[in-house]
C-alpha positions in Angstrom: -2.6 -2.9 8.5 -0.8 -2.5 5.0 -1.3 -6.1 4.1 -5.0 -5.6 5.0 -4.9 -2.7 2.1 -3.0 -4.7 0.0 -5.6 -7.1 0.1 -8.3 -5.0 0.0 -6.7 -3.7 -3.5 -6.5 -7.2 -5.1 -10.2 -8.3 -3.9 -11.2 -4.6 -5.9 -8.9 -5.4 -9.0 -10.5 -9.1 -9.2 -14.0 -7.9 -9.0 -13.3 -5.2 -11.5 -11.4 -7.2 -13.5 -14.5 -10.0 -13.2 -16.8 -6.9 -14.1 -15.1 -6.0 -17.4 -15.0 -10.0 -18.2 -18.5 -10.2 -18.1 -19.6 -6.7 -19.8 -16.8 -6.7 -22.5 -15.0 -9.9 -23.0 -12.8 -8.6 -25.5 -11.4 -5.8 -23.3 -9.2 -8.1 -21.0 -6.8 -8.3 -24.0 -5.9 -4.7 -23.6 -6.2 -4.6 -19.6 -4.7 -6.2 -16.7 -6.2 -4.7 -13.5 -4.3 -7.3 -11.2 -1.0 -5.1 -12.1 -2.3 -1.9 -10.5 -1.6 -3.1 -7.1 1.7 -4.6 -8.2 2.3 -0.7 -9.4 1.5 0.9 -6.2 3.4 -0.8 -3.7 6.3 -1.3 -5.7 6.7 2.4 -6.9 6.0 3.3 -3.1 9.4 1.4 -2.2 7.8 -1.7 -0.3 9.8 -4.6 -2.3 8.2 -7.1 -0.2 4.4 -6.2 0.6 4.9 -6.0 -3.5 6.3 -9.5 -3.5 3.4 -10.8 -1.7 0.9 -8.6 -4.1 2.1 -9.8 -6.7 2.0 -13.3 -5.7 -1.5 -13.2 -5.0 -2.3 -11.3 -8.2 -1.1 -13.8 -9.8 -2.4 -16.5 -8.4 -5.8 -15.0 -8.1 -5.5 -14.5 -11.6 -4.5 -18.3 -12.3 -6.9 -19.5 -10.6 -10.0 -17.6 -11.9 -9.2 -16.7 -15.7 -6.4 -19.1 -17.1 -6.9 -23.3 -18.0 -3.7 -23.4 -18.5 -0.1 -23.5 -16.1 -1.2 -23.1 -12.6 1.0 -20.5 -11.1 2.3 -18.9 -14.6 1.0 -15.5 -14.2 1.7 -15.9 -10.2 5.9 -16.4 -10.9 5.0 -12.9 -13.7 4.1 -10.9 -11.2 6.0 -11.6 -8.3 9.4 -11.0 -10.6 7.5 -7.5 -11.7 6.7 -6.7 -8.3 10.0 -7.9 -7.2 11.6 -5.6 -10.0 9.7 -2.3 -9.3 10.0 -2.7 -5.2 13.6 -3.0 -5.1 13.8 -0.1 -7.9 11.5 2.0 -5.6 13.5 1.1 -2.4 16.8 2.4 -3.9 15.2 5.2 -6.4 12.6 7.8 -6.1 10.1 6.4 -8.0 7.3 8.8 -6.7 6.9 11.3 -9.2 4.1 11.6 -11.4 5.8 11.9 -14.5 7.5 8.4 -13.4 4.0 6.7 -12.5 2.5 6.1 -16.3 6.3 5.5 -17.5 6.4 2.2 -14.6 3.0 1.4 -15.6 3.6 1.1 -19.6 6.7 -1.1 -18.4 5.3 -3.4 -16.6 2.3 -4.3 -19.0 5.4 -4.1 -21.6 7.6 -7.0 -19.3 4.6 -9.0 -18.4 3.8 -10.0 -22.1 7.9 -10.5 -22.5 8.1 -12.4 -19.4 5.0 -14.7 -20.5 6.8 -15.2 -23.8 10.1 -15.7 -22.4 8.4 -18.4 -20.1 6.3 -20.1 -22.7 9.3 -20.9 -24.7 11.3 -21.9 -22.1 8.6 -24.2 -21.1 8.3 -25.0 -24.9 5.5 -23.8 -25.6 4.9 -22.9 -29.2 3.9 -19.4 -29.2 4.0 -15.7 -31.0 6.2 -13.0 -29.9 3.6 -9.7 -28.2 2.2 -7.9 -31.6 3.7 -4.6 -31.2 0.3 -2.4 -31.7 -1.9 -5.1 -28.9 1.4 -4.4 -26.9 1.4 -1.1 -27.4 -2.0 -0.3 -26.4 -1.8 -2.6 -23.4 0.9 -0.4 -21.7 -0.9 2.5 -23.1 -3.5 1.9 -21.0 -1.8 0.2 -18.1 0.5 3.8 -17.8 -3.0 6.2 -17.8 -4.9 3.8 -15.4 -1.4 3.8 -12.9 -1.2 7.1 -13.3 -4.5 8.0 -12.6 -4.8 5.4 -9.5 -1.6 7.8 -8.4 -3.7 11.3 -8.8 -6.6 9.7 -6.9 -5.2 8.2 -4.0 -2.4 10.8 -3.8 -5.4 13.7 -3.3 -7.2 11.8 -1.3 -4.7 11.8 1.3 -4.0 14.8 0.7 0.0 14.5 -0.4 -0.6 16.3 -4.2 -2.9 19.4 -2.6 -0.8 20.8 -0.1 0.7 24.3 -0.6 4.3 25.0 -0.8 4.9 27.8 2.5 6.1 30.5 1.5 9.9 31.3 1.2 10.4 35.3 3.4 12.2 37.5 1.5 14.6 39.8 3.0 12.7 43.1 4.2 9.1 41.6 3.9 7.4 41.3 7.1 5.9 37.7 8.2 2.6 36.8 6.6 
């Protein structure tokens, strides 16, 4: 049932990220949508549901938007989701201060990782501009954050009341 979800998630991401192609060309410089799925299973702790996710991120990704190495942004991905789902299996990565702090890094290490790989592939290319960068995991820490809040209320784990604690000499109630 969770890989159902999982692909539920990336079908939504493409067509959003499809959406924003067409009404704002410009804006996919500053977004990546396909990395919000990679976020939430690997800050959830599920290393290899985020494996797969991020595999097909970036493959789905590769194969609509990019001309140029098949399966570049597919290896990307699956490292990042392969990064954050061992770090959420062993750490507790599922605090909402965390979730915009994982987000900003991973659109941070995606650019690196593309550069990294480009060079080793010798590819002539820039290093990340630090402001483009900057905004990028701006962005990509509000919208991972937010994703967080929403689905997190929706379930209903963020609205639940703490009991409270009986204090010595205070009947039940």
């Amino acid at each position: 049932m969770r890989a159902f979800w999982a692909i539920l998630a990336l079908v939504a991401c493409l067509g959003l990220e499809v959406l924003l192609g067409n009404l704002y060309p410009g804006g996919l410089g500053w977004i990546d949508l396909m990395l919000l799925p990679v976020a939430w299973y690997g800050i959830r702790g599920e290393a290899r549901l985020a494996m797969f996710v991020g595999s097909a991120a970036g493959l789905l990704q590769d194969a609509w938007f990019q001309a140029g190495i098949l399966g570049f942004n597919g290896f990307k991905k699956t490292f990042l989701a392969w990064a954050v789902g061992t770090l959420g299996a062993r750490f507790e990565l599922n605090r909402r201060w965390i979730h915009p702090a994982v987000g900003a890094l991973l659109a941070v290490a995606d650019e690196w990782i593309g550069f990294g790989l480009l060079l080793l592939l010798q590819q002539r290319v820039p290093p990340p501009q630090g402001g483009p960068t900057a905004l990028r995991a701006l962005v990509s820490g509000l919208l991972v954050a937010l994703i967080f809040v929403i689905f997190d209320r929706g379930r209903g784990e963020g609205t639940a009341r703490r009991p409270r604690s009986r204090m010595a000499g205070r009947p039940f109630g």
